[in-house]
N, C-alpha and C positions, 0 to 999 in steps of 0.2 A: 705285899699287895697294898694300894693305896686305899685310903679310909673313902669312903663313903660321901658324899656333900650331903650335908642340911636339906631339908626341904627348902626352909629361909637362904641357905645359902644358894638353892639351886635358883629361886626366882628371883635372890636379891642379882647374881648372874646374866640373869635372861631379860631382867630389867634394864640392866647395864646399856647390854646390847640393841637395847628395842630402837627402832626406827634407824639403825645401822643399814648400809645397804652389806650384804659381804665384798669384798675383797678376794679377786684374785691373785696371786701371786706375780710376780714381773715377770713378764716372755719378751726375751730379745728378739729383734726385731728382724728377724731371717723369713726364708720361704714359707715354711708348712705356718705357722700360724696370720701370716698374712694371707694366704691363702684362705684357709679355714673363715679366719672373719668375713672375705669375702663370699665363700659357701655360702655361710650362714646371712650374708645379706642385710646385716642391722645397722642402718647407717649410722647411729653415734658409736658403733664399737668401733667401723673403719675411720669414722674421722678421728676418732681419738688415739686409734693406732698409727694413724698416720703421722700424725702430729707427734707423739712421741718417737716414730720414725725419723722422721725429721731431724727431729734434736738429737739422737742417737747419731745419725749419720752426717751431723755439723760436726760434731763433737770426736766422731774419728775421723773427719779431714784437716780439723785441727791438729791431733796428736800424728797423723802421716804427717802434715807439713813439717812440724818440730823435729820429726823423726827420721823425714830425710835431710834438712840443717844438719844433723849432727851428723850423718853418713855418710853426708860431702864434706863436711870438715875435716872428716877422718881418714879422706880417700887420700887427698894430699896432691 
């Protein structure tokens, strides 16, 4: 069982963190959570998902192109 925190240690902690916003975790950028953002209606969370959208889906038309290069080289 783990010990215990300080009192000191628990606010030197919580000081740490103070004026942090939290952090969510990364969600790729598929239906149900683009969705959902737009349920919920807040437009800097869709622009910001968008935007990461975005970059997400440059970034695997990059790796298809490279990746049919190599599938046509290898057809012959």
């Amino acid at each position: 069982m783990p010990a215990k925190k300080s009192k000191s240690a628990k606010k030197a902690a919580k000081k740490a963190g103070a004026g942090k916003r939290p952090t969510s975790p990364a969600v790729p950028p598929y239906g149900p959570p683009i969705r959902d953002a737009i349920a919920r209606g807040n437009l800097a969370e869709m622009k910001s998902l968008a935007a990461r959208t975005r970059k997400y889906v440059a970034e695997v038309e990059r790796a298809m192109k490279a990746l049919d290069g190599k599938i046509a080289k290898h057809k012959g």
